[in-house]
SEGUDREN-428537 format. One line per 8 residues: number of its first residue (from 0); their letters; for each residue x, y, z of N, C-alpha, C, O, CB. Coordinates in Angstrom, 1 decimal. Each point is the difference from the previous one (the first is absolute). Glycine has a CB too. Example, Ala and Ser with C-alpha at 12.3 -4.5 7.8 and 13.67 -1.06 7.14 Angstrom:
SEGUDREN-428537
0) AS) 13.2:-5.7:7.8:-0.9:1.2:0.0:0.9:1.2:0.0:1.0:0.0:0.7:-2.9:-1.2:0.5 | 1.5:2.3:-1.9:0.9:1.1:0.0:-0.8:1.1:0.8:0.5:1.1:0.1:0.7:-1.7:-2.3 $
//
This chain:
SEGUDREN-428537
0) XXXXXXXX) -19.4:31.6:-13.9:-1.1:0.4:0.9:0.4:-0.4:1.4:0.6:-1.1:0.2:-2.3:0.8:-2.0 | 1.4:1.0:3.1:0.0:-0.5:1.4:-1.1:0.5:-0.2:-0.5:0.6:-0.9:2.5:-0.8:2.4 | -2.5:-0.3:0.0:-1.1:0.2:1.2:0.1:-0.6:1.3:0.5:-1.0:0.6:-1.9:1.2:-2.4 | 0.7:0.8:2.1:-0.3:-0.5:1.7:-1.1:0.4:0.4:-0.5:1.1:0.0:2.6:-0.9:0.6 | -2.6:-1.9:-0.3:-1.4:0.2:0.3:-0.2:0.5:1.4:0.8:-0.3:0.8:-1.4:-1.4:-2.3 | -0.3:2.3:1.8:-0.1:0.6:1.9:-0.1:-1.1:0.3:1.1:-0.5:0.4:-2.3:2.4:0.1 | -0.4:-2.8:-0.6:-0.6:-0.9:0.7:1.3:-0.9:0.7:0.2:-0.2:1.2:-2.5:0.4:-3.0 | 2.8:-0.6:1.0:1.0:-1.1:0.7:1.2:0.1:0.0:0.9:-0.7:0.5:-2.0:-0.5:-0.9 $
8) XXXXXXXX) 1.1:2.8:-0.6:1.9:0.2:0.6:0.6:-0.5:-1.0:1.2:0.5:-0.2:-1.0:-1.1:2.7 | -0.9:-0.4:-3.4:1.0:-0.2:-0.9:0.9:0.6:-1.3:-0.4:1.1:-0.3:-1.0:-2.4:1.3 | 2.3:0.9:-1.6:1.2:0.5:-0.7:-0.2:-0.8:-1.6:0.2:-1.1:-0.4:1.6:1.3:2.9 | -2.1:0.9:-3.3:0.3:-1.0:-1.6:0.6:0.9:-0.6:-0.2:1.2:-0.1:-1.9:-2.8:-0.4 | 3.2:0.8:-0.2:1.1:0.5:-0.8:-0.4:-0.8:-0.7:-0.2:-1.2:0.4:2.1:2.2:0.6 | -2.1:-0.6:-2.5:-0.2:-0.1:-1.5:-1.5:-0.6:0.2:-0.5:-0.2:-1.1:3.1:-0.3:0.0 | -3.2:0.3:2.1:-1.7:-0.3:0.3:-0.9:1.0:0.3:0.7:0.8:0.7:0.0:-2.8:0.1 | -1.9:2.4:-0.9:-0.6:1.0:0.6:-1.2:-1.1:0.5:-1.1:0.3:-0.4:1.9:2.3:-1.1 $
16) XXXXXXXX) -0.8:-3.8:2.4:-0.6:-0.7:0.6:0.5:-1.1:0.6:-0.3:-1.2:-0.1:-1.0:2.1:-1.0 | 2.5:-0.1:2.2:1.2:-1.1:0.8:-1.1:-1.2:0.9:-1.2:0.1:0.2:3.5:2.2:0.3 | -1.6:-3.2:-0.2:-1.1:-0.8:0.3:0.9:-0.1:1.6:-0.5:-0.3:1.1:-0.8:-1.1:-3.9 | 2.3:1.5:2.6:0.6:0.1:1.7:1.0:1.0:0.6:-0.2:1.0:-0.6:-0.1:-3.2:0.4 | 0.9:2.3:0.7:1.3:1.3:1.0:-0.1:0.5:-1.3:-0.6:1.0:-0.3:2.7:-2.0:2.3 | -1.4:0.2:-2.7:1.5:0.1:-1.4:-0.7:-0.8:-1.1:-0.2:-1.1:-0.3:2.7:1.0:1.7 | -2.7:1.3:-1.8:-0.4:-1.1:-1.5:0.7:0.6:-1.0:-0.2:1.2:-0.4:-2.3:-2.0:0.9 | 3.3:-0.1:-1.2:1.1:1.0:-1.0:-0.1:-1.3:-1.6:0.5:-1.1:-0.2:1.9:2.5:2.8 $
24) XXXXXXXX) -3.2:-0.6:-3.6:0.3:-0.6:-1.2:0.7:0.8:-1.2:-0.2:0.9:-0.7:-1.7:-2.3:1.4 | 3.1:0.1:-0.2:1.6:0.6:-1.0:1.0:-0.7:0.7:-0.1:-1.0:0.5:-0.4:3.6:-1.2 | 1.6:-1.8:0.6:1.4:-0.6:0.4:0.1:1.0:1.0:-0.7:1.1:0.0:1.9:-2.1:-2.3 | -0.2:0.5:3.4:0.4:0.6:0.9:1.5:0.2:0.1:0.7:-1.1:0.3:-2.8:0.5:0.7 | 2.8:1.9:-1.2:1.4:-0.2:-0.6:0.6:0.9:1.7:-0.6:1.0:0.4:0.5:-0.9:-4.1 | 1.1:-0.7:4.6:1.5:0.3:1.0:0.8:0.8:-0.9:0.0:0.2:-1.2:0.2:-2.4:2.8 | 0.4:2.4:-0.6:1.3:0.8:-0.2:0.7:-1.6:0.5:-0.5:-0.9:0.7:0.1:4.3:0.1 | 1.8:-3.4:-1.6:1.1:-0.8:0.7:0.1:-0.8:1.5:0.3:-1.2:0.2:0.6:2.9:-1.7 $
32) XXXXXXXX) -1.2:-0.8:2.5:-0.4:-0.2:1.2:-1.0:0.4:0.7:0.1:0.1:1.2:1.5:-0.2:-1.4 | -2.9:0.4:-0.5:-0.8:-0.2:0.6:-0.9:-1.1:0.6:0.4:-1.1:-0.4:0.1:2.7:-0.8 | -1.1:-1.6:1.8:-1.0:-1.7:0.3:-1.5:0.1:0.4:-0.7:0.9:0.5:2.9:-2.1:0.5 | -2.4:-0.1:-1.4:-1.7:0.0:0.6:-0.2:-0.7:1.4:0.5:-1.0:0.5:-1.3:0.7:-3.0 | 0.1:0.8:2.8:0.1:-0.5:1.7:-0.9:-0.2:0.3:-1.0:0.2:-0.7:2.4:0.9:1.5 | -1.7:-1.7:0.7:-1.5:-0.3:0.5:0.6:0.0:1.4:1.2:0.1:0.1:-2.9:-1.6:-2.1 | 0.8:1.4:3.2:0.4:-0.5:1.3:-0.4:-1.1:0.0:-0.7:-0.5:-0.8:0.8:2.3:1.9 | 0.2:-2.5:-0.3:0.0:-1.3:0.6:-1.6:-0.5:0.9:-0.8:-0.8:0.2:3.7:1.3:0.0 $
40) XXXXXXXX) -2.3:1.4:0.5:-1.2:-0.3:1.0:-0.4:1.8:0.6:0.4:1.0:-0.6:0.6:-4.1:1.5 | -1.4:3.1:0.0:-0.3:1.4:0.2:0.6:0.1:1.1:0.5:1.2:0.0:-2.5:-0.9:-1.0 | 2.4:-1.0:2.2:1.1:0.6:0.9:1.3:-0.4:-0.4:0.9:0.1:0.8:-2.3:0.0:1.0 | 1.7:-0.7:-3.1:1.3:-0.2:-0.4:0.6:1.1:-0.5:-0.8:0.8:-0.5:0.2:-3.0:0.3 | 1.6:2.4:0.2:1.2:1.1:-1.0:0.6:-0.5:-1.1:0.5:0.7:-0.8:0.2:0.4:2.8 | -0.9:-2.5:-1.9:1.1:-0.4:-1.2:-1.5:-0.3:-1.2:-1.2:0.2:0.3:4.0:-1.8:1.4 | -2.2:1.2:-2.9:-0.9:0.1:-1.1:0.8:-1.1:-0.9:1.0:-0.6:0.3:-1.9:3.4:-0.1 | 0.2:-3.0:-1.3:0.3:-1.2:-1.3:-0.1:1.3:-0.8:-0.5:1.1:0.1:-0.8:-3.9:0.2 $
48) XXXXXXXX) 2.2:2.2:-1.4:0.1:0.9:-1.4:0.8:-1.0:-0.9:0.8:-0.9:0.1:-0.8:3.6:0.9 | -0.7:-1.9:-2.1:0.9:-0.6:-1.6:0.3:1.4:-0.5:-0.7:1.0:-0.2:-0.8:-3.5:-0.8 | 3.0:2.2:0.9:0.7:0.9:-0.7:0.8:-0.8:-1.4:0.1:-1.2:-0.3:0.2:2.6:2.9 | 0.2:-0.4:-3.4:1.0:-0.2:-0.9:1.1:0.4:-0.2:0.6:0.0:-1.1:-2.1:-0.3:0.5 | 1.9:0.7:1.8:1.4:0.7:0.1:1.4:-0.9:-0.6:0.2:-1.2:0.2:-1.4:2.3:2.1 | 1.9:-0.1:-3.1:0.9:-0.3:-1.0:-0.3:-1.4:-0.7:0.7:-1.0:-0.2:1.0:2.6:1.6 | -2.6:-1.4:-1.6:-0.8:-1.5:-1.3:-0.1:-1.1:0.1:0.2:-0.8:-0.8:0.5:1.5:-0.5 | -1.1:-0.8:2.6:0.2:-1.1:1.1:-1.4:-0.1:0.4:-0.2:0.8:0.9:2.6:-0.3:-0.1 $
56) XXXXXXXX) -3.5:-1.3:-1.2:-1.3:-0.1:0.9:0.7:-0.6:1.4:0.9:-0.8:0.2:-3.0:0.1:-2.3 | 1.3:1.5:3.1:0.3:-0.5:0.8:-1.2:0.3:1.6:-0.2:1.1:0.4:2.9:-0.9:-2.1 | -3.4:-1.3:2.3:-0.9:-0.2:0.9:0.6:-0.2:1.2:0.8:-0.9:0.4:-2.1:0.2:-2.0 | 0.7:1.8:2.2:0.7:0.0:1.8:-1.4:0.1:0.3:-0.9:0.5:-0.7:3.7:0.8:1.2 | -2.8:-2.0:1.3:-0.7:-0.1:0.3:-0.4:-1.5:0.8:0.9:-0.5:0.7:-1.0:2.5:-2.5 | -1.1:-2.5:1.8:-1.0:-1.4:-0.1:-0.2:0.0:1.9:-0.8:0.9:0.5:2.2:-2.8:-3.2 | -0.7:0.9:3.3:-0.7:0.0:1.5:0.5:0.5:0.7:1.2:0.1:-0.2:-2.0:-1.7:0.2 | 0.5:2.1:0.9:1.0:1.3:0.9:-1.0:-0.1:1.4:-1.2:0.1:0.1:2.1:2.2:-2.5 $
64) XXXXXXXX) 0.1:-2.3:3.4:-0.5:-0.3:1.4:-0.5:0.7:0.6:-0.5:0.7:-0.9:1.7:-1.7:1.0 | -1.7:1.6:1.1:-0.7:1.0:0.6:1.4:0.6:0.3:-0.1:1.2:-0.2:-2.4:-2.1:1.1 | 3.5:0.7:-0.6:1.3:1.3:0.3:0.1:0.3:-1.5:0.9:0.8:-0.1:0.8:-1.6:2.4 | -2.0:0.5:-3.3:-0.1:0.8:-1.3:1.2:-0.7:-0.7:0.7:0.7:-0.7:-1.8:1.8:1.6 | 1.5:-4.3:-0.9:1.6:-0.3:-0.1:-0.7:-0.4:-1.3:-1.2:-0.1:0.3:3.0:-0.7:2.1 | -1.7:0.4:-3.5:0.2:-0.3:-1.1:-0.1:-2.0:0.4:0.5:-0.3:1.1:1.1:3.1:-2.0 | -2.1:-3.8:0.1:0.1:-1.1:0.1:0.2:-0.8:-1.2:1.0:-0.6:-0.1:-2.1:1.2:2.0 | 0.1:-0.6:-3.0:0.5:-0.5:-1.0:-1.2:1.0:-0.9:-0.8:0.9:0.5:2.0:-3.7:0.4 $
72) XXXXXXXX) -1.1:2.4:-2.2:-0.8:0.6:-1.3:-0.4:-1.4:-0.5:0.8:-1.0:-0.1:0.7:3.4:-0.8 | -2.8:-2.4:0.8:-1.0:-0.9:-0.8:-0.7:0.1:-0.9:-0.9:0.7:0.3:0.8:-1.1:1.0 | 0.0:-0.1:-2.4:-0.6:-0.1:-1.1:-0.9:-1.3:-0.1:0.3:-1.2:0.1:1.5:2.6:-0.9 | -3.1:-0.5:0.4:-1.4:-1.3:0.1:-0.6:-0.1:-1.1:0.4:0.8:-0.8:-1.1:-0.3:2.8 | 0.1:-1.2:-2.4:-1.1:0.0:-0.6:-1.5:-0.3:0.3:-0.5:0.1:1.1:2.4:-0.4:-2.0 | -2.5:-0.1:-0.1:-1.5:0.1:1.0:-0.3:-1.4:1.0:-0.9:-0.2:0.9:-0.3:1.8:-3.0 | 2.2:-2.4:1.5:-0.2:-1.4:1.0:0.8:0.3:1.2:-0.3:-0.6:1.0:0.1:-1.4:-2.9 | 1.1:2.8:1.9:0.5:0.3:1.2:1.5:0.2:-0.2:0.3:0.1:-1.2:-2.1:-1.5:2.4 $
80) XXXXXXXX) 2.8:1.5:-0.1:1.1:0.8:-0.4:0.8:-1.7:-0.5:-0.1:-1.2:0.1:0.2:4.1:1.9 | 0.7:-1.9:-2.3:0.9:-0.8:-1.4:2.0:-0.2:0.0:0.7:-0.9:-0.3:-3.0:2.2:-1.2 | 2.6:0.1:2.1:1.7:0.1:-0.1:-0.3:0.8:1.2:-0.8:0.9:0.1:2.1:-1.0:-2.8 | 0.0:-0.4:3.8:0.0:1.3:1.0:2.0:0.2:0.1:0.9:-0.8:0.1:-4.0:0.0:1.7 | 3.1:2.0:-1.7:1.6:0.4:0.0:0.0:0.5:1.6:-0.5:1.0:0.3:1.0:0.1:-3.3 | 0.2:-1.9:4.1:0.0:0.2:1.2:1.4:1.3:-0.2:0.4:0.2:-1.1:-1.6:-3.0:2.2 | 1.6:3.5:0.1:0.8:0.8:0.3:1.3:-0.3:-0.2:0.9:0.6:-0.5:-2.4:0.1:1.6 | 1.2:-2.1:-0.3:1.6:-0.6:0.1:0.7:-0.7:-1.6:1.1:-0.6:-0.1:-1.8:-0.2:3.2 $
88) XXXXXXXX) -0.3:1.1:-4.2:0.7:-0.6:-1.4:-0.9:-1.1:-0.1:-0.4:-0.3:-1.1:3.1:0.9:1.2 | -3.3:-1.4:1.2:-0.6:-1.3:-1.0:-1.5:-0.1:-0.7:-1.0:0.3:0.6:2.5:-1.4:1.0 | -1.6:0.8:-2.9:-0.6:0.0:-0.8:-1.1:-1.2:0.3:0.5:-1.1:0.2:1.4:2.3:-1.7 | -3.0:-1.1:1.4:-0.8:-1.4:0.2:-1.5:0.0:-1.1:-0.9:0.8:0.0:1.8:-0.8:2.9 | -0.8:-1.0:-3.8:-1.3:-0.2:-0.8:-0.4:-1.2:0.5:0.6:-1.0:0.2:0.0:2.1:-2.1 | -2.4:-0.8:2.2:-0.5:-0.7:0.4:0.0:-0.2:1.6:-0.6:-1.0:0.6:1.1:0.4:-2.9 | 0.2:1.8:3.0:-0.1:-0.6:1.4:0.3:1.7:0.4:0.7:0.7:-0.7:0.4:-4.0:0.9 | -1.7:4.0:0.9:0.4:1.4:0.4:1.1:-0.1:1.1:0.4:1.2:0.3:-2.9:-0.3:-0.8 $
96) XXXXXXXX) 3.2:-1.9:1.0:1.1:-0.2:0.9:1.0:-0.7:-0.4:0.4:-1.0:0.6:-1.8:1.1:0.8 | 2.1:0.5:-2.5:1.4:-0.6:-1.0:1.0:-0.2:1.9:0.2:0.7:1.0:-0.1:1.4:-4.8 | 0.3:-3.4:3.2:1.0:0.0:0.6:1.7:0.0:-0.1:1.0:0.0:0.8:-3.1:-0.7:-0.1 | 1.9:0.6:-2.2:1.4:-0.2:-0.9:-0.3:1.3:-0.9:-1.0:0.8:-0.1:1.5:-3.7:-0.1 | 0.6:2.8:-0.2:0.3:1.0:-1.4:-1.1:0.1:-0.7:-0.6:1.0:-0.3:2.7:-1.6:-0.1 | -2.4:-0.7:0.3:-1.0:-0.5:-1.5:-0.9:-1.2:0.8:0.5:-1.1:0.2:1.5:1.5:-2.7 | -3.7:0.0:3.1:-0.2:-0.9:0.7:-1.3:0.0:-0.9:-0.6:1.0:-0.4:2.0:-0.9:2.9 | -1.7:-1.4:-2.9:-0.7:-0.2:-1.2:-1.0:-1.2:0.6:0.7:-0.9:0.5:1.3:1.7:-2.5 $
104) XXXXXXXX) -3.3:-0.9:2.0:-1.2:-0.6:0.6:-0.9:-0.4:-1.1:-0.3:0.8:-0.8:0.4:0.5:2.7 | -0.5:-2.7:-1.9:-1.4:0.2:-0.9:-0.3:-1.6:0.5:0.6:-1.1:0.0:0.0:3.1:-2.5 | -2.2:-1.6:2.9:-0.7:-1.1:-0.1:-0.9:-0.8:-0.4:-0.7:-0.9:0.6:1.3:1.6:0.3 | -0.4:-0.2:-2.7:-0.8:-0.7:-0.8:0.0:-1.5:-0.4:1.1:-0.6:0.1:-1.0:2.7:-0.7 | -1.2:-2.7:0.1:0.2:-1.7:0.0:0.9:0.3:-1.5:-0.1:1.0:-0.8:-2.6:-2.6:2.3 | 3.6:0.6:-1.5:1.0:-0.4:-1.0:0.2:1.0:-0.4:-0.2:0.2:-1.2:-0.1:-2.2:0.5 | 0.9:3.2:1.6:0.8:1.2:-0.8:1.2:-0.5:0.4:0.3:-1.1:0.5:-1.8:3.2:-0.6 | 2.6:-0.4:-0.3:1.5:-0.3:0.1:0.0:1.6:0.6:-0.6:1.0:-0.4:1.6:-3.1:-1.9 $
112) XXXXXXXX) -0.2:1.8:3.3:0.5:1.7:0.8:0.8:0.4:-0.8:-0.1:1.2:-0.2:0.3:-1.5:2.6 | 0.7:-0.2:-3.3:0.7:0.8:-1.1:0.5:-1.2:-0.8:0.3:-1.1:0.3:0.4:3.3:1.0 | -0.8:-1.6:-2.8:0.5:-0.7:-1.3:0.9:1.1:-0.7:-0.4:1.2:0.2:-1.8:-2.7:-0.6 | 3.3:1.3:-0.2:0.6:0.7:-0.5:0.4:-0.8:-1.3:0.2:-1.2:0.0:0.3:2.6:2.1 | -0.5:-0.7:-2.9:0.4:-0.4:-1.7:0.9:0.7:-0.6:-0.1:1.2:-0.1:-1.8:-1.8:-0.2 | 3.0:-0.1:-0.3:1.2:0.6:-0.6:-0.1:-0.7:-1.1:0.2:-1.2:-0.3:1.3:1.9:2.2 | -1.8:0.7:-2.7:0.1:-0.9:-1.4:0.7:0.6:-1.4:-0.5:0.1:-1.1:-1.6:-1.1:2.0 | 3.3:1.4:-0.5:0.9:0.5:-1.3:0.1:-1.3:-1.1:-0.3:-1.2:-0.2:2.0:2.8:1.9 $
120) XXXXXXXX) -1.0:-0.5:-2.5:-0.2:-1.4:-1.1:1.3:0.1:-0.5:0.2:-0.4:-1.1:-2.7:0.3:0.2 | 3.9:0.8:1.6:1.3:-0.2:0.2:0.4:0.3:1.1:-0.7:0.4:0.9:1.1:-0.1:-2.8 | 1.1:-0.7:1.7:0.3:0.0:1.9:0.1:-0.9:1.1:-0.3:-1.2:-0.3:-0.6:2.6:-0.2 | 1.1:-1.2:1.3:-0.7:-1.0:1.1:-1.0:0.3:0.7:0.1:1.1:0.5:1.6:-1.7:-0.4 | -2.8:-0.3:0.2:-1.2:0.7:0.4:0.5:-0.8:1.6:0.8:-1.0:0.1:-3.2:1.5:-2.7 | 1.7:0.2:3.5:0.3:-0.5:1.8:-1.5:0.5:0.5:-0.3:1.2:0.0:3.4:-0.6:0.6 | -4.3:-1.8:-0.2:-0.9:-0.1:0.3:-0.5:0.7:1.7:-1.1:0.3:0.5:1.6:-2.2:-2.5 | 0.8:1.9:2.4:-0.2:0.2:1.2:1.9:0.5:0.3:0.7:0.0:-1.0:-3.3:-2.0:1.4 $
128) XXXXXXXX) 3.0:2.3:0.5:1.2:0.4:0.8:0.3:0.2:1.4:0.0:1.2:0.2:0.0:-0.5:-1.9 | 0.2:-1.5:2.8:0.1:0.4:1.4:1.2:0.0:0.1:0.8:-0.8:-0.4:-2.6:-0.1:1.3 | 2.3:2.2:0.1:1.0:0.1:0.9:0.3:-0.1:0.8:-0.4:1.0:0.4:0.3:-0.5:-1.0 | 0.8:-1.1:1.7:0.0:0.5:1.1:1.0:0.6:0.6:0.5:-0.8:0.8:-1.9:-0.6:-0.7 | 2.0:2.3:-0.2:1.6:0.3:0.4:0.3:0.9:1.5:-0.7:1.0:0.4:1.1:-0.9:-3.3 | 0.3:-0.4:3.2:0.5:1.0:1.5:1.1:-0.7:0.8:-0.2:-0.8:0.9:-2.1:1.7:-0.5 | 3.3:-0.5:-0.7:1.6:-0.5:0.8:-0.5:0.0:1.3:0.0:-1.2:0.4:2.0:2.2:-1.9 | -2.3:-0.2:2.5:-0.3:-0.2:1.2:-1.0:-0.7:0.0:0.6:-0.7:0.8:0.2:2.2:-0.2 $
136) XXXXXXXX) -2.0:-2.1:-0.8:-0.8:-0.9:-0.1:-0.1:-1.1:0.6:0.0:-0.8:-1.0:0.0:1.8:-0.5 | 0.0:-1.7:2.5:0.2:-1.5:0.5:-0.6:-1.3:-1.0:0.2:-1.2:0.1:-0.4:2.3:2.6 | -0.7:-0.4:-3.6:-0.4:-1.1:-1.1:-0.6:0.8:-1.2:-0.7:0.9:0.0:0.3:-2.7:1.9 | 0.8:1.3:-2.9:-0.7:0.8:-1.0:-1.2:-1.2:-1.0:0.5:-1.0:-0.5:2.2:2.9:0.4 | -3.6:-1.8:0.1:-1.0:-0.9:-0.8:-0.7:0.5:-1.1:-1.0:0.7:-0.1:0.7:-1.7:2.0 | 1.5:0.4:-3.3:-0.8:0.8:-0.9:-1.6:-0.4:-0.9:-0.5:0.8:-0.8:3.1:-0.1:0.6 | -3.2:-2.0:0.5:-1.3:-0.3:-0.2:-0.5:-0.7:1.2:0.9:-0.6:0.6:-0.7:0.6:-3.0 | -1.5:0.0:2.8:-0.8:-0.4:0.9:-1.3:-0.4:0.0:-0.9:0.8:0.2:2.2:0.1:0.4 $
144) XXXXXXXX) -1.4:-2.0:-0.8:-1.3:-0.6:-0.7:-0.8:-0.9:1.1:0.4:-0.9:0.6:0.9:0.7:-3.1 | -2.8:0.7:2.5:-0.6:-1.1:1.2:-1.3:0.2:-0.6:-0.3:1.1:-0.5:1.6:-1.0:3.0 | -1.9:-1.3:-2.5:-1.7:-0.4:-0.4:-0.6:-1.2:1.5:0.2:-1.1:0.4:0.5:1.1:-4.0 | -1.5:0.9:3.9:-0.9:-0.9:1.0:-1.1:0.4:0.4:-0.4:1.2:0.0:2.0:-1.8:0.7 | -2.5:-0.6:-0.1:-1.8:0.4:-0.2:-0.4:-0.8:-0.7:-1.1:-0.5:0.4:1.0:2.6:-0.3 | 0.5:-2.4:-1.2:-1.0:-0.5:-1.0:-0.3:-2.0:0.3:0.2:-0.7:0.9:1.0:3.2:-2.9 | -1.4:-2.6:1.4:-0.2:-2.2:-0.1:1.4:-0.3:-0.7:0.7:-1.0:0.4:-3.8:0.4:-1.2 | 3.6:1.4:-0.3:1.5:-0.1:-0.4:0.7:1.0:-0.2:-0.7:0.9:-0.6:0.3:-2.6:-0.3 $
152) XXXXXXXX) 1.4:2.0:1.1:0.8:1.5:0.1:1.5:-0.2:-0.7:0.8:-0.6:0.8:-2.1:1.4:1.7 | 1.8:-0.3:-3.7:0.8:0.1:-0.1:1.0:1.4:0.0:-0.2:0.9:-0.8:-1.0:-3.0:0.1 | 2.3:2.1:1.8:0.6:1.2:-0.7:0.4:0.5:-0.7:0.1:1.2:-0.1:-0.2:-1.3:0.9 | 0.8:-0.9:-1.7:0.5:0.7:-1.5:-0.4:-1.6:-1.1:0.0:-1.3:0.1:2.7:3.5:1.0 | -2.9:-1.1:-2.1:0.1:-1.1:-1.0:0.8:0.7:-1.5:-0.4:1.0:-0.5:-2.2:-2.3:1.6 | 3.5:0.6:-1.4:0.5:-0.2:-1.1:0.0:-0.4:-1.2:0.5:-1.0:-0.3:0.0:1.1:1.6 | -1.3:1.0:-2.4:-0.2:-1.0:-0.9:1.0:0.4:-0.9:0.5:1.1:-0.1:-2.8:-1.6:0.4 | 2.7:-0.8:-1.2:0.9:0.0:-1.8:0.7:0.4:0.7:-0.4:1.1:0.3:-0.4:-0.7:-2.6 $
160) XXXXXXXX) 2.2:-0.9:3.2:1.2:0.4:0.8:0.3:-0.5:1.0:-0.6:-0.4:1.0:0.2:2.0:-1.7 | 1.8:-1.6:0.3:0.9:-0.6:1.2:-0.2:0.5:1.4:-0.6:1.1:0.0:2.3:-1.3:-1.8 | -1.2:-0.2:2.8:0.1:0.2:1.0:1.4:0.2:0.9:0.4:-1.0:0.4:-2.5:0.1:-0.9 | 2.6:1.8:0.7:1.7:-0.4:1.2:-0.1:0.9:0.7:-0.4:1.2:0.0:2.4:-1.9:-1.4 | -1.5:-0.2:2.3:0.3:0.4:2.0:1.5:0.3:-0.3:0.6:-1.0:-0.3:-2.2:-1.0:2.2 | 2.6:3.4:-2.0:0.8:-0.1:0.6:0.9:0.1:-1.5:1.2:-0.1:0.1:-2.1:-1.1:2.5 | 0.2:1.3:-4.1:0.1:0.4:-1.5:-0.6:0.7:-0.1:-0.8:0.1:1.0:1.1:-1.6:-1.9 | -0.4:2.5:-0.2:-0.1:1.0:-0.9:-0.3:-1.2:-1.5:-1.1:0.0:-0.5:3.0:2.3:2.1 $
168) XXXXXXXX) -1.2:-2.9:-1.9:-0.5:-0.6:-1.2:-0.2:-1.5:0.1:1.1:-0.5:-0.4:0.0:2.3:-1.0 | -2.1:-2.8:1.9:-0.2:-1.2:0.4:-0.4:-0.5:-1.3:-0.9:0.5:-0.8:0.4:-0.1:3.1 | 1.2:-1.6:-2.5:-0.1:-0.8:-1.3:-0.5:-1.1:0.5:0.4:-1.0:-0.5:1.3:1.8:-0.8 | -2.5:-0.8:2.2:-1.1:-1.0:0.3:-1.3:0.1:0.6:-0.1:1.0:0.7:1.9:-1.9:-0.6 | -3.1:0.1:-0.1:-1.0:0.5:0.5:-0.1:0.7:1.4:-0.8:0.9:0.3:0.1:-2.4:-1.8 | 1.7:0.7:2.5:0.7:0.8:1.2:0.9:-0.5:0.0:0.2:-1.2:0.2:-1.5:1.7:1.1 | 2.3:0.5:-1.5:1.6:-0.2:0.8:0.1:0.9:1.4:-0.5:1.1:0.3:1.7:-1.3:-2.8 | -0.4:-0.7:3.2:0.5:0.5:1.3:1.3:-0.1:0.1:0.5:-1.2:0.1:-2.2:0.7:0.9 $
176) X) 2.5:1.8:-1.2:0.9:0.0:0.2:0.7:0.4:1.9:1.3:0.0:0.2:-1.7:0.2:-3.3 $
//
């Protein structure tokens, strides 16, 4: 069934009592490259869309300036936004101005900005992994740990494990080699 009501203009596909523009009950099937679009704004030219081009969800779009430049894509929820993908690659949860790759925020009492768990049950499991590599580089720092603010702050703690400065395999609670 469609209709189109005069009174308000409105559109129902599979409804004969749309309740707004578009009111569609069912599935809505693209072509390969087709997309769904909206504008931004009414003197803007550029637009947001979700496409699925070559099987790839994929969301363009989110904040876009008055010269019409693209800024980042945000995803919210109803407490408020949540992940923002800036232009330049950096990724930020918890904060809409990533300033790293991966700029991760949270200001809950006794939370954790990130936990990760590796838990094979062969193998070697690695909890974590930092890099830091670049021959031109004047310094490379592959962990960086700071805690401050609090009444006690520790930046790292080590538990069930050795410690070495300067080893790979320390056979003591700290070795410095």
């Amino acid at each position: 069934a469609m209709s189109i009501l005069s009174a308000g203009g409105n559109v129902g596909i599979g409804t004969t009592d749309p309740g707004d523009k578009l009111n569609v009950n069912g599935n809505i099937l693209l072509g390969t490259t087709d997309k769904i679009g909206w504008r931004y704004s009414s003197g803007n030219i550029s637009y947001n869309y979700i496409t699925g081009e070559d099987q790839i969800l994929t969301l363009s779009g989110g904040i876009w300036t008055s010269s019409g430049a693209q800024t980042a894509v945000r995803i919210k929820t109803q407490q408020g936004e949540k992940l923002t993908i800036r232009n330049n690659g950096n990724v930020g949860i918890g904060t809409t101005a990533p300033l790293y790759k991966l700029h991760i925020t949270d200001s809950a009492a006794s939370g954790r900005a990130v936990q990760g768990i590796q838990s094979a049950t062969s193998g070697t499991n690695y909890g974590a992994v930092f890099v830091a590599e670049g021959s031109g580089a004047t310094k490379n720092v592959g962990l960086y740990a700071n805690a401050q603010g609090a009444t006690t702050n520790y930046a790292a703690i080590f538990d069930n494990g050795n410690v070495g400065i300067g080893t790979t395999a320390p056979s003591e609670r700290l070795q410095v080699d």
